[in-house]
N, CA, C, O and CB atoms as a CASP TS submission, in Angstrom:
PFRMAT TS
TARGET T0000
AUTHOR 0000-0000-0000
METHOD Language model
MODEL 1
PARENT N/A
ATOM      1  N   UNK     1     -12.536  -4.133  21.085  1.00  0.00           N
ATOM      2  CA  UNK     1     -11.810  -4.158  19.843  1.00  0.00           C
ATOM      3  C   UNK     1     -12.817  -3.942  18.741  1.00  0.00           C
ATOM      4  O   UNK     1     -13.900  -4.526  18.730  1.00  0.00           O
ATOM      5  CB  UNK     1     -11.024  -5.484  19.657  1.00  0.00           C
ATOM      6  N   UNK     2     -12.546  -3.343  18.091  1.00  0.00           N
ATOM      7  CA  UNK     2     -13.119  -3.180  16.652  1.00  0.00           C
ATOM      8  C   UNK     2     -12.543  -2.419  15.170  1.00  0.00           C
ATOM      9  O   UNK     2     -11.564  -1.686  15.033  1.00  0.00           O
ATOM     10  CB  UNK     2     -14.252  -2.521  16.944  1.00  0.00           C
ATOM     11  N   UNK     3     -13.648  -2.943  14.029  1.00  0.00           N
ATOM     12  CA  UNK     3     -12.912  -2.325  13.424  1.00  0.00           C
ATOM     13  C   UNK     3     -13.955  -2.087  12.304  1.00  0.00           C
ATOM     14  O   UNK     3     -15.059  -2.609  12.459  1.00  0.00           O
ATOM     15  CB  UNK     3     -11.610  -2.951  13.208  1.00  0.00           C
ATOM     16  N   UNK     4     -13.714  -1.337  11.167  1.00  0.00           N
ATOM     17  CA  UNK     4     -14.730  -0.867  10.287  1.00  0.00           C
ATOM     18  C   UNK     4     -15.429  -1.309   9.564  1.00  0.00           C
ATOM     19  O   UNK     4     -14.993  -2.396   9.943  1.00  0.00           O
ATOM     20  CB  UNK     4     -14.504  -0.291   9.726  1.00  0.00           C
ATOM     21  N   UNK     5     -16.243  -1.607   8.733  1.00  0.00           N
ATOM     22  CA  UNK     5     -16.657  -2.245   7.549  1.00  0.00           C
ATOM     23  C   UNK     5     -15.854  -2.436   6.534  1.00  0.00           C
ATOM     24  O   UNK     5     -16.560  -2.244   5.544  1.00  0.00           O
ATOM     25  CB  UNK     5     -17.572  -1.704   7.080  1.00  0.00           C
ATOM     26  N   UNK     6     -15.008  -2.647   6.264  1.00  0.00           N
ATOM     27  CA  UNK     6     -14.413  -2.510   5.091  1.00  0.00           C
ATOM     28  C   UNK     6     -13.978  -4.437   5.571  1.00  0.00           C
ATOM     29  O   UNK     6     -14.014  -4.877   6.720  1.00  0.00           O
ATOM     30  CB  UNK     6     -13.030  -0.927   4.868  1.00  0.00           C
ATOM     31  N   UNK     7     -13.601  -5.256   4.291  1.00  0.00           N
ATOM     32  CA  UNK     7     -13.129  -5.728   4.590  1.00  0.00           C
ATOM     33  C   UNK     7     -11.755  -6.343   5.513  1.00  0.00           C
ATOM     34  O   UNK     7     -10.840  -5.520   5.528  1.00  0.00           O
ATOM     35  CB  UNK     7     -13.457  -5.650   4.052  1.00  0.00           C
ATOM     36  N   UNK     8     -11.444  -7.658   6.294  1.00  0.00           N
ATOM     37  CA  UNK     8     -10.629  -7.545   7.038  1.00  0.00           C
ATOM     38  C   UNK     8      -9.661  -8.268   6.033  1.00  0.00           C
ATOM     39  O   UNK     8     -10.061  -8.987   5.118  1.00  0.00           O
ATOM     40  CB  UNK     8     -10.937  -7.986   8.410  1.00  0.00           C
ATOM     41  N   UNK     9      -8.158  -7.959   6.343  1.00  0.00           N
ATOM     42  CA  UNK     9      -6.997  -8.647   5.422  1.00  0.00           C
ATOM     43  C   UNK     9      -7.169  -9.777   6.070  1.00  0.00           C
ATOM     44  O   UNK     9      -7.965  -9.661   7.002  1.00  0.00           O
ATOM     45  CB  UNK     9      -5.378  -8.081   5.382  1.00  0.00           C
ATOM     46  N   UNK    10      -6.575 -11.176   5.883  1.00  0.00           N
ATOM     47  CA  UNK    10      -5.495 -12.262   6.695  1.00  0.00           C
ATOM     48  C   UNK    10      -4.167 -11.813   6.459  1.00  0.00           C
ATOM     49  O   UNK    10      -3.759 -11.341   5.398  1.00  0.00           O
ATOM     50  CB  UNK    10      -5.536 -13.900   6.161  1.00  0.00           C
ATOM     51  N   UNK    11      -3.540 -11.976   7.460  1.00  0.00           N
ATOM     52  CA  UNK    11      -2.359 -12.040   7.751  1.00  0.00           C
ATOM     53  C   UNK    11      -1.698 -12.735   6.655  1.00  0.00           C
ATOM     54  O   UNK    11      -2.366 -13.015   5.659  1.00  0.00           O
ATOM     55  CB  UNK    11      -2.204 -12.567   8.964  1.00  0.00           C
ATOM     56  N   UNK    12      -0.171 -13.122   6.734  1.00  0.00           N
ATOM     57  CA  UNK    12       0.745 -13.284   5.707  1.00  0.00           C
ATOM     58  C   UNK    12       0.769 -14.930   5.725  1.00  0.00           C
ATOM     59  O   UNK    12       1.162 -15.723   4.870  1.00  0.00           O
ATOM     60  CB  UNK    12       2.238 -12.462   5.989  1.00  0.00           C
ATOM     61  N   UNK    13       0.074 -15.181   7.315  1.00  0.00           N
ATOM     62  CA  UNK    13      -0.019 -16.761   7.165  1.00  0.00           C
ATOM     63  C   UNK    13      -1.213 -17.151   7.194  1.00  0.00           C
ATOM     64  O   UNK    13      -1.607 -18.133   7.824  1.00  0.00           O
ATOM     65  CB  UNK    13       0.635 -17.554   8.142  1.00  0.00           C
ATOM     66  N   UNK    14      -2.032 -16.264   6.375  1.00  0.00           N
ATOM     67  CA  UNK    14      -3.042 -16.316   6.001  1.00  0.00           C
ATOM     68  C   UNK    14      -4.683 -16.800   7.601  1.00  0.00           C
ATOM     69  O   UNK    14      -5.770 -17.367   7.485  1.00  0.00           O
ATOM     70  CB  UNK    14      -2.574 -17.383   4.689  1.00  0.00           C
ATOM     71  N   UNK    15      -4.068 -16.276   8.636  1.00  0.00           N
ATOM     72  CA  UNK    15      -5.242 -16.342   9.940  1.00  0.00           C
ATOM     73  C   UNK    15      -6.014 -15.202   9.962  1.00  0.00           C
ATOM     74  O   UNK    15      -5.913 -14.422   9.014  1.00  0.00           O
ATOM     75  CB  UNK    15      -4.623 -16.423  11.478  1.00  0.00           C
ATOM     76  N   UNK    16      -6.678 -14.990  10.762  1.00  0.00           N
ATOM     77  CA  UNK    16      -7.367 -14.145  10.840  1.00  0.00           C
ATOM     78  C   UNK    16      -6.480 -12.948  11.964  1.00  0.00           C
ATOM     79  O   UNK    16      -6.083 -13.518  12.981  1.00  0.00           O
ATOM     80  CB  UNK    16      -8.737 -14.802  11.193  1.00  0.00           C
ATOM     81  N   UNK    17      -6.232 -11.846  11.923  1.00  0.00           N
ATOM     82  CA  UNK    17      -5.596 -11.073  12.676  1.00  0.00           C
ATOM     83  C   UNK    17      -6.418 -10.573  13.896  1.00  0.00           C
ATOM     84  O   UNK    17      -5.873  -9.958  14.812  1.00  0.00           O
ATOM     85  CB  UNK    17      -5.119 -10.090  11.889  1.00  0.00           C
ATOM     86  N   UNK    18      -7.544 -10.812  13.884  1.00  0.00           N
ATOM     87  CA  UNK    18      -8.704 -10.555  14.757  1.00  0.00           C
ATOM     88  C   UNK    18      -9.492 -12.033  15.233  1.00  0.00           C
ATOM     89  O   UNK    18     -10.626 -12.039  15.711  1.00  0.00           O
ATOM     90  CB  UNK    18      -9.760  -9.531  13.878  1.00  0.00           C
ATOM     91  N   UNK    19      -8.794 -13.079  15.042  1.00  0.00           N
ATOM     92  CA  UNK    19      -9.171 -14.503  15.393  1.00  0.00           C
ATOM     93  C   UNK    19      -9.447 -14.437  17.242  1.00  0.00           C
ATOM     94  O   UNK    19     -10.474 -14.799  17.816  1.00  0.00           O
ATOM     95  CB  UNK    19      -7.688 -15.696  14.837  1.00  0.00           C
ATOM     96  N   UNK    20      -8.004 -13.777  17.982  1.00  0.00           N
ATOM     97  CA  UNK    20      -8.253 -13.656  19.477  1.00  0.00           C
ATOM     98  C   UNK    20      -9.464 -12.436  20.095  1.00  0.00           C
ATOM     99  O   UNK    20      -9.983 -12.774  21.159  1.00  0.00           O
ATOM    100  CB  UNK    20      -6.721 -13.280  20.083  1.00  0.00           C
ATOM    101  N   UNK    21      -9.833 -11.369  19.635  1.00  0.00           N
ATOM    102  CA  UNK    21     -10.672 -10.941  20.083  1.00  0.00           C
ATOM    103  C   UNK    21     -11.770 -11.315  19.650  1.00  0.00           C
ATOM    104  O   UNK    21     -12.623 -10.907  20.438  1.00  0.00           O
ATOM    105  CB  UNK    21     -10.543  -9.997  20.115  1.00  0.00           C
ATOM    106  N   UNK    22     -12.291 -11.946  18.714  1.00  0.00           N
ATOM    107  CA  UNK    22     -13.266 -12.831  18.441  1.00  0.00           C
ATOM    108  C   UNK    22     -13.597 -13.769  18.898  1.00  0.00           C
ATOM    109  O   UNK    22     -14.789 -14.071  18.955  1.00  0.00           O
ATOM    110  CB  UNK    22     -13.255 -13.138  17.676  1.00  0.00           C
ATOM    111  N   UNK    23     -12.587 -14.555  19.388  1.00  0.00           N
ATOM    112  CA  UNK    23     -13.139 -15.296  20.479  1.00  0.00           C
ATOM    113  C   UNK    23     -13.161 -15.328  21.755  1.00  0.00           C
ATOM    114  O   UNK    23     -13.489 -16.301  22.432  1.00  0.00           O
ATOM    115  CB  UNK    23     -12.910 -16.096  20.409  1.00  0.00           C
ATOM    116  N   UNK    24     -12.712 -13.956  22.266  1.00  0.00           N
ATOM    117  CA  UNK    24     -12.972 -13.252  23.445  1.00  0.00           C
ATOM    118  C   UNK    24     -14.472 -12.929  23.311  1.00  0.00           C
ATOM    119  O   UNK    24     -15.023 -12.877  24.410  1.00  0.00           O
ATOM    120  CB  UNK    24     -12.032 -11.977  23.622  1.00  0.00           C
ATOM    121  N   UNK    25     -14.993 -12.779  22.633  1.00  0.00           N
ATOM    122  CA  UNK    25     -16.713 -11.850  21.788  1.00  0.00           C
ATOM    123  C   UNK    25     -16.181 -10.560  22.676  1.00  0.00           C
ATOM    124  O   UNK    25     -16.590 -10.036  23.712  1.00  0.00           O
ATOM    125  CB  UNK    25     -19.093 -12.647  22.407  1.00  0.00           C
ATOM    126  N   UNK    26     -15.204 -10.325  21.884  1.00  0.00           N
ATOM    127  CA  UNK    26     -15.333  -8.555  22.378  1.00  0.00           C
ATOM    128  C   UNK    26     -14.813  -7.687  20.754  1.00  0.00           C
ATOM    129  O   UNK    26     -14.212  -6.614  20.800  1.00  0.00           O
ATOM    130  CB  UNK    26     -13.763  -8.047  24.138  1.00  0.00           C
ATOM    131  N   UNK    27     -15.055  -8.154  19.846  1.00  0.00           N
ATOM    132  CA  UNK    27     -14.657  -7.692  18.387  1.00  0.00           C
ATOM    133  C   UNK    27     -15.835  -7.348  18.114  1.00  0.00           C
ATOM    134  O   UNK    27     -16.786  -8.110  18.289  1.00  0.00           O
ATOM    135  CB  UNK    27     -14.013  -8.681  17.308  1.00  0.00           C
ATOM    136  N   UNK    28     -15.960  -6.050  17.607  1.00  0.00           N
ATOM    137  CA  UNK    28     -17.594  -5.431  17.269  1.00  0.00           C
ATOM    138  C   UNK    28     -16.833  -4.674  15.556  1.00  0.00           C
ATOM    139  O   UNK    28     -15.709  -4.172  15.536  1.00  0.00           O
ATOM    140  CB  UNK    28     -18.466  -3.709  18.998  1.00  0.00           C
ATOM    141  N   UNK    29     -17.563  -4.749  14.548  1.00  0.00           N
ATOM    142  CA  UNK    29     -18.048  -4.417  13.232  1.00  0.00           C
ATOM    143  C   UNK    29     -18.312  -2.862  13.773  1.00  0.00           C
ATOM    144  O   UNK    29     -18.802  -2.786  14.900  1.00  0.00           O
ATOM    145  CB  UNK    29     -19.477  -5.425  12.579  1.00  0.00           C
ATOM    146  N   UNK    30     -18.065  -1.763  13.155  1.00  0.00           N
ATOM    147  CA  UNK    30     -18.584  -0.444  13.210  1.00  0.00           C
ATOM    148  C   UNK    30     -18.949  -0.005  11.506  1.00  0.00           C
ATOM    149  O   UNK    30     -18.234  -0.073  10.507  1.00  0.00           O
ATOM    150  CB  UNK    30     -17.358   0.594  14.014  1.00  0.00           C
ATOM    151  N   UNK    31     -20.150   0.388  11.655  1.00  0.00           N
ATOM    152  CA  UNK    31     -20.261   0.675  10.060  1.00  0.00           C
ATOM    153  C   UNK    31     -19.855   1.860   9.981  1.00  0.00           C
ATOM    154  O   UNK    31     -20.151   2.593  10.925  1.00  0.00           O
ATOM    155  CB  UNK    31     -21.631   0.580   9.342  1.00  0.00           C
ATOM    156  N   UNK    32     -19.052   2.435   8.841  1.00  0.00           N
ATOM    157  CA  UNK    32     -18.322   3.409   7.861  1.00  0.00           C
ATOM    158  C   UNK    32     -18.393   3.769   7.296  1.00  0.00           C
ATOM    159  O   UNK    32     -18.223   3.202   6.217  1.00  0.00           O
ATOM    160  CB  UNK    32     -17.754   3.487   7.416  1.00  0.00           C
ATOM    161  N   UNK    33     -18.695   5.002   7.342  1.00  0.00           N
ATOM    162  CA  UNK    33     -19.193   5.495   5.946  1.00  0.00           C
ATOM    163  C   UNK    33     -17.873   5.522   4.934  1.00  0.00           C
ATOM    164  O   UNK    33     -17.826   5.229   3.739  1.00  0.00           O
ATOM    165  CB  UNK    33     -19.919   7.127   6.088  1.00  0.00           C
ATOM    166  N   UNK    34     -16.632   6.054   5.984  1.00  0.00           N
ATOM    167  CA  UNK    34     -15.701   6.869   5.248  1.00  0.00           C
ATOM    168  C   UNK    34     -14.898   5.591   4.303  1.00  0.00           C
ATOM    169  O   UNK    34     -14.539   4.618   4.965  1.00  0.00           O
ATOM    170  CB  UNK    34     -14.609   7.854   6.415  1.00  0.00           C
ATOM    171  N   UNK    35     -14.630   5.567   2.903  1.00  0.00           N
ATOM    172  CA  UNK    35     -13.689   4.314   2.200  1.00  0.00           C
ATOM    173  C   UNK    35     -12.507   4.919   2.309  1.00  0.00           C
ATOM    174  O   UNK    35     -11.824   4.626   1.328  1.00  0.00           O
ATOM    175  CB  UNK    35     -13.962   3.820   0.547  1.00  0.00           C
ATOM    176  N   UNK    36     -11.702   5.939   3.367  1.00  0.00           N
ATOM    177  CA  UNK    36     -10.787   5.822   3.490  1.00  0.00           C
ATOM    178  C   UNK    36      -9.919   4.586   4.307  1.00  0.00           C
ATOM    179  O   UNK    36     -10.116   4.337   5.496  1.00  0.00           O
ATOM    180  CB  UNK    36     -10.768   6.797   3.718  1.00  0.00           C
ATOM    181  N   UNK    37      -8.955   3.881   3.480  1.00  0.00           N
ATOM    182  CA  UNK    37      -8.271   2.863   4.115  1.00  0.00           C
ATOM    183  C   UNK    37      -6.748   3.045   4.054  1.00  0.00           C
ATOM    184  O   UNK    37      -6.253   3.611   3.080  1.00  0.00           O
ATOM    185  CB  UNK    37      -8.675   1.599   3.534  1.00  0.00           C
ATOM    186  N   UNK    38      -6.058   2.627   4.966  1.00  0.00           N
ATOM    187  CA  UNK    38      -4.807   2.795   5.162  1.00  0.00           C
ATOM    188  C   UNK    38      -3.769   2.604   4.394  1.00  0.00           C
ATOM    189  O   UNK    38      -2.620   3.018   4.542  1.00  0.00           O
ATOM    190  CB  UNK    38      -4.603   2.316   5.930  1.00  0.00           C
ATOM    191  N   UNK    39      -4.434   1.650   3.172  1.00  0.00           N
ATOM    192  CA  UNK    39      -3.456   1.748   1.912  1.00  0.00           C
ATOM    193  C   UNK    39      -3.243   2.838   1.038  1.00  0.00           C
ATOM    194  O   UNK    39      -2.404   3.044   0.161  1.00  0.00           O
ATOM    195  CB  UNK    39      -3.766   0.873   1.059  1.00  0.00           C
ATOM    196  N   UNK    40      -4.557   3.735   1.647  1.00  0.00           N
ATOM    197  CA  UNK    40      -4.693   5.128   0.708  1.00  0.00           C
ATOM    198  C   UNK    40      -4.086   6.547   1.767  1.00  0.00           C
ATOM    199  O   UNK    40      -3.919   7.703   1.381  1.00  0.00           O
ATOM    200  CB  UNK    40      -6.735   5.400   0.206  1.00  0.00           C
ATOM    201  N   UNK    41      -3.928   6.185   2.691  1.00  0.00           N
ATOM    202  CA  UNK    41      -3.150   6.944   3.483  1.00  0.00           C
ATOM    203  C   UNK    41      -1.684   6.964   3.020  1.00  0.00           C
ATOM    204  O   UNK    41      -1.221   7.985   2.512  1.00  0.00           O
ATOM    205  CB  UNK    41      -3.286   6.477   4.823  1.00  0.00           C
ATOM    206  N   UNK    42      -0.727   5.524   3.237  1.00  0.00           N
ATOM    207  CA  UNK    42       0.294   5.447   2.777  1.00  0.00           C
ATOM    208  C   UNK    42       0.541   6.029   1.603  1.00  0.00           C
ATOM    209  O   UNK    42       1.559   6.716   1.512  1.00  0.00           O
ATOM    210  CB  UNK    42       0.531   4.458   2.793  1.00  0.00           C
ATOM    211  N   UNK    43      -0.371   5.869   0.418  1.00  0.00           N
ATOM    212  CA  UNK    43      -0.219   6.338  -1.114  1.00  0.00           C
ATOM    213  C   UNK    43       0.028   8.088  -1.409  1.00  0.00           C
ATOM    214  O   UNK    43       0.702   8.615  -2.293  1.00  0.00           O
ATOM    215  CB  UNK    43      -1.748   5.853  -1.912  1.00  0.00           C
ATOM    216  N   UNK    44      -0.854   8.776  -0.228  1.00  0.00           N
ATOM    217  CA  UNK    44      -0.944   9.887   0.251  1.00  0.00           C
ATOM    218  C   UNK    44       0.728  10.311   0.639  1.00  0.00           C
ATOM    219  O   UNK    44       1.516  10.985  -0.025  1.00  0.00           O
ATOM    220  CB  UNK    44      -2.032   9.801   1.419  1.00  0.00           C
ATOM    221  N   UNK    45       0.900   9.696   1.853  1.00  0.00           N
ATOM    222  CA  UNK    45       2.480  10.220   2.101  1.00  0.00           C
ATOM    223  C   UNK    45       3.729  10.136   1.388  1.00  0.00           C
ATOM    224  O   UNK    45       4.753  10.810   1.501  1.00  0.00           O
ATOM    225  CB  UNK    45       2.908   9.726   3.085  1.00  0.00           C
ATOM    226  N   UNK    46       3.352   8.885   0.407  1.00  0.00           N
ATOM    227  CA  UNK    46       4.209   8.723  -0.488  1.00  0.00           C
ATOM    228  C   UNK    46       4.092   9.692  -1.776  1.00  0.00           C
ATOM    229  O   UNK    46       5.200   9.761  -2.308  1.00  0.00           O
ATOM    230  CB  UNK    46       4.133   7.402  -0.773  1.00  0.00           C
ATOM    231  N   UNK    47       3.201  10.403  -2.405  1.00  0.00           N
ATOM    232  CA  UNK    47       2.617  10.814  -3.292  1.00  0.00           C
ATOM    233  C   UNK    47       3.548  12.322  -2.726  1.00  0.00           C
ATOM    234  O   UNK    47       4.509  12.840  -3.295  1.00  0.00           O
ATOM    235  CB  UNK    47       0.867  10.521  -3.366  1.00  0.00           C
ATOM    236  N   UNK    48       2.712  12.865  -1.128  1.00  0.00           N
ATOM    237  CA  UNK    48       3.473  13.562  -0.826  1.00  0.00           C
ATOM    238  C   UNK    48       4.848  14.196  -0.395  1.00  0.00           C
ATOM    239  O   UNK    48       5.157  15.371  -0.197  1.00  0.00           O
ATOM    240  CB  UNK    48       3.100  13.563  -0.610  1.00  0.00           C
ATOM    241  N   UNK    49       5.576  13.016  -0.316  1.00  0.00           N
ATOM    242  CA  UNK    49       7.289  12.594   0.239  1.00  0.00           C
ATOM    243  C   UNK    49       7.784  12.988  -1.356  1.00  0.00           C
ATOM    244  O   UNK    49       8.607  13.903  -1.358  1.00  0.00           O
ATOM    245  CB  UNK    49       7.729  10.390   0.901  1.00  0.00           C
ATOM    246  N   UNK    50       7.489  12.549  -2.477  1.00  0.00           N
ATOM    247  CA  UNK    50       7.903  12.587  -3.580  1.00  0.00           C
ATOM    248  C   UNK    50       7.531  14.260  -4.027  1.00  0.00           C
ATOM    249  O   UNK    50       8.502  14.818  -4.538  1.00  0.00           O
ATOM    250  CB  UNK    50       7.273  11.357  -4.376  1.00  0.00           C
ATOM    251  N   UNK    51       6.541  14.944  -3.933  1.00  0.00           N
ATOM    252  CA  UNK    51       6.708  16.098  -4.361  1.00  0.00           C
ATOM    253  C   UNK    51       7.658  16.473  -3.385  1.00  0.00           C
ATOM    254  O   UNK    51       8.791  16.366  -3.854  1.00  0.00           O
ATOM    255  CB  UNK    51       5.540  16.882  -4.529  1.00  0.00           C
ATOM    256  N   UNK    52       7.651  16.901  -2.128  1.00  0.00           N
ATOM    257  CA  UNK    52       8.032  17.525  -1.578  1.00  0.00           C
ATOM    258  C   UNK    52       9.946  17.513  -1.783  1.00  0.00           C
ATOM    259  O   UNK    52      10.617  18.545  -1.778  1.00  0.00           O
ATOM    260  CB  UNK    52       7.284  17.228  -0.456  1.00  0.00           C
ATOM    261  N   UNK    53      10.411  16.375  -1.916  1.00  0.00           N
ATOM    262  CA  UNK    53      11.630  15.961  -2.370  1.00  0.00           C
ATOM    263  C   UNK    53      11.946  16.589  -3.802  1.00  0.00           C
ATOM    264  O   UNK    53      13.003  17.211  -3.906  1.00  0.00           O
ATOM    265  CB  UNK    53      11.641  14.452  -2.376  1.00  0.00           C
ATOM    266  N   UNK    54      11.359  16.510  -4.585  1.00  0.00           N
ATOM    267  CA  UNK    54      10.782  17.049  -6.340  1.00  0.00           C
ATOM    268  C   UNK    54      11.485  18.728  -5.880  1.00  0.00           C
ATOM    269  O   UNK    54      12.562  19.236  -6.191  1.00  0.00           O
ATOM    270  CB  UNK    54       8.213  17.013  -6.799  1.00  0.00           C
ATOM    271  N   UNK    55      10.421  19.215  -5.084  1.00  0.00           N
ATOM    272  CA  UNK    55      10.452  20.582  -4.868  1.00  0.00           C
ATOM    273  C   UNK    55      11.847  21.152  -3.984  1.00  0.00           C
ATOM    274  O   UNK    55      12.134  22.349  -3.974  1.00  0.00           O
ATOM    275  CB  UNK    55       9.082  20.892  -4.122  1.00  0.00           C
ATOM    276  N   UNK    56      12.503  20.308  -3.391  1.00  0.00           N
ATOM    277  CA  UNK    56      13.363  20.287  -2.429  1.00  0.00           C
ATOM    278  C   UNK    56      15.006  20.238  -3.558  1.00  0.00           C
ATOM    279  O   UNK    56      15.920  20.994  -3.227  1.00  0.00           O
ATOM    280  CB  UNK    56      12.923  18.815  -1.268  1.00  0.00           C
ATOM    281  N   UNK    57      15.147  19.553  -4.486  1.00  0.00           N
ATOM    282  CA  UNK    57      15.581  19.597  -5.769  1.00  0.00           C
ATOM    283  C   UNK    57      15.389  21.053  -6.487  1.00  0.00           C
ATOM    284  O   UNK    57      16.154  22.002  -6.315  1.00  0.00           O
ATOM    285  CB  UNK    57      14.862  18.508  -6.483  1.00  0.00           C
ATOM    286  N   UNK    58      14.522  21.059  -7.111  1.00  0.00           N
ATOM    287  CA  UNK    58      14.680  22.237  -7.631  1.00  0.00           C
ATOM    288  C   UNK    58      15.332  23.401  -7.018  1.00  0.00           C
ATOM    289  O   UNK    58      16.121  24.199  -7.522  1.00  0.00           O
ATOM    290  CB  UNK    58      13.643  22.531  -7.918  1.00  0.00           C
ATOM    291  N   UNK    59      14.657  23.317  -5.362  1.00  0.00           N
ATOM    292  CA  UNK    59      15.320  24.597  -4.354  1.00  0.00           C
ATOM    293  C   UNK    59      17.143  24.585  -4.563  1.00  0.00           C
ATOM    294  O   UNK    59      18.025  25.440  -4.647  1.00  0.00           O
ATOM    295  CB  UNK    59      14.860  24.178  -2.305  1.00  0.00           C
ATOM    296  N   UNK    60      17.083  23.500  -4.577  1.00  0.00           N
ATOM    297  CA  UNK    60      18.776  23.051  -4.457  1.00  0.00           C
ATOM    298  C   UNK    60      19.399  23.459  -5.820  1.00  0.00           C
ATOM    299  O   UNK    60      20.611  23.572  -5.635  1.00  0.00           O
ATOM    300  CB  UNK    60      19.072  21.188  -4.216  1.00  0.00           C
ATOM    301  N   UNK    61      19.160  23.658  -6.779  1.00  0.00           N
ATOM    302  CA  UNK    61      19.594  23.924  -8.376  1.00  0.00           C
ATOM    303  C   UNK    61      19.093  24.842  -8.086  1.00  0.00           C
ATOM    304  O   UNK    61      20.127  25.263  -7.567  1.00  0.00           O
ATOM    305  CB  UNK    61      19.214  23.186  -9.750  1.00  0.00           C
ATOM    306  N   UNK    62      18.093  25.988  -7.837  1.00  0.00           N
ATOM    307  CA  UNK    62      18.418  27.247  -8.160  1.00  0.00           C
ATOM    308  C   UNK    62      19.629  27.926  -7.524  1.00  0.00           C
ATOM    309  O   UNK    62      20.478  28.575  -8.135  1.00  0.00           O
ATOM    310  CB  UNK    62      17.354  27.943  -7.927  1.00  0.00           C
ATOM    311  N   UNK    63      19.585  27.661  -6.072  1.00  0.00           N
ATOM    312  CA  UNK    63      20.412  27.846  -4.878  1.00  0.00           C
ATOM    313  C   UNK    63      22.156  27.696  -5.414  1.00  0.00           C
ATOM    314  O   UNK    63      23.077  28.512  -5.403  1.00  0.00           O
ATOM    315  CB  UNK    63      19.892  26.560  -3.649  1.00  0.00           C
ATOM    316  N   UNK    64      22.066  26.190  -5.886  1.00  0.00           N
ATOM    317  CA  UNK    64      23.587  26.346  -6.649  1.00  0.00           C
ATOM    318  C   UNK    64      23.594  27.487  -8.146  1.00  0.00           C
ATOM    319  O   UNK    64      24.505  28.164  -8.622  1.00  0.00           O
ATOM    320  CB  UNK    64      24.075  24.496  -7.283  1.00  0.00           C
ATOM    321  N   UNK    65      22.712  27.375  -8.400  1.00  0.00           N
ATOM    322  CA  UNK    65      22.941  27.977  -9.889  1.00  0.00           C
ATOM    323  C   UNK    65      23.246  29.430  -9.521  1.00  0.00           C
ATOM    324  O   UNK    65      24.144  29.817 -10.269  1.00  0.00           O
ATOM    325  CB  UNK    65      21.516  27.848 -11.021  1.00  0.00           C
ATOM    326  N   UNK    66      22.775  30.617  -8.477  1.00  0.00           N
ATOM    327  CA  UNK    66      22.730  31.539  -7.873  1.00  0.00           C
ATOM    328  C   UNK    66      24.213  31.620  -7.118  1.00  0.00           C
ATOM    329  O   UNK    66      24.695  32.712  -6.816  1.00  0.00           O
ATOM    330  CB  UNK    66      21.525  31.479  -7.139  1.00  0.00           C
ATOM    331  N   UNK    67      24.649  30.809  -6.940  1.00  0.00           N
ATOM    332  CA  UNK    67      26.121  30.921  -6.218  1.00  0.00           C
ATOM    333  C   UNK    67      27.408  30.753  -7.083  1.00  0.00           C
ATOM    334  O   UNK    67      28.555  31.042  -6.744  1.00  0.00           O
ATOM    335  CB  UNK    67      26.248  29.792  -5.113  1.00  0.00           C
ATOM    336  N   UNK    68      26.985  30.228  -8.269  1.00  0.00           N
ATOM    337  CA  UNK    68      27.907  29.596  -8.828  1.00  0.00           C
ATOM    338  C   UNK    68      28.241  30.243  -9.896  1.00  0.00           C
ATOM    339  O   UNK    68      27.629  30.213 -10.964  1.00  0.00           O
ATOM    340  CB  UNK    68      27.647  28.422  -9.039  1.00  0.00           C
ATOM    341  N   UNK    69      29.820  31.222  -9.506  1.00  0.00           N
ATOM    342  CA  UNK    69      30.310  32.704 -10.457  1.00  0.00           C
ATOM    343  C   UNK    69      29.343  32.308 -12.417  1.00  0.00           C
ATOM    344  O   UNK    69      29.253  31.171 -12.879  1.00  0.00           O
ATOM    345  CB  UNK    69      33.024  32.664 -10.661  1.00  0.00           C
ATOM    346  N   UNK    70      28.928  33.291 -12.966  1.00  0.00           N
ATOM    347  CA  UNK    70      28.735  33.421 -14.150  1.00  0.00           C
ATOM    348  C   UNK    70      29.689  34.030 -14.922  1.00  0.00           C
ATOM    349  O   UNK    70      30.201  35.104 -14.609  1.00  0.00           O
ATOM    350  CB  UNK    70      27.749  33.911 -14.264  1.00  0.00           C
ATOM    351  N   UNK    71      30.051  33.205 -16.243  1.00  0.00           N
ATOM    352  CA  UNK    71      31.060  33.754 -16.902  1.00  0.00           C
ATOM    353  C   UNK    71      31.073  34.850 -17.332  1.00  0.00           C
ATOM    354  O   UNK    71      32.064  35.266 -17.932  1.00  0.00           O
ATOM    355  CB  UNK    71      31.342  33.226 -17.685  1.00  0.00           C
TER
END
C-alpha cells in the first residue's frame, strides 16, 4: 500500500484511512514530484462537463433556430 507525499486526509470520523495498513508495516510514503491531487482532477471534469454542456446548448439554439420557419 502506498501513497504520495502530499498530505493524507482523515476520514469524516476523523481516523486515519491508512491506520490498517500501517499497522500491517506494509504502507510506504512515495515521494512526488507531481502536486497533482484528486481534488484537482474532479475540478478538471467539472470545469470540463460545464463547457461541454455550454457548447452542447448553443448546438441546440442554432439547430432550433435553423428549423424554425422565418417570417
Amino acid at each position: 500500500m502506498c501513497h504520495g507525499s502530499q498530505d493524507v486526509s482523515p476520514c469524516a470520523d476523523g481516523t486515519d484511512p491508512y491506520a490498517a495498513p500501517k499497522a500491517l508495516g506494509i504502507f510506504q510514503t512515495v515521494n512526488s514530484d507531481c502536486p497533482l491531487q484528486t481534488a484537482d482532477i474532479i475540478s478538471r471534469i467539472v470545469a470540463n462537463r460545464l463547457a461541454y454542456e455550454e457548447r452542447n446548448r448553443k448546438k441546440e439554439a442554432k439547430e432550433v433556430a435553423e428549423l424554425t420557419p422565418h417570417a
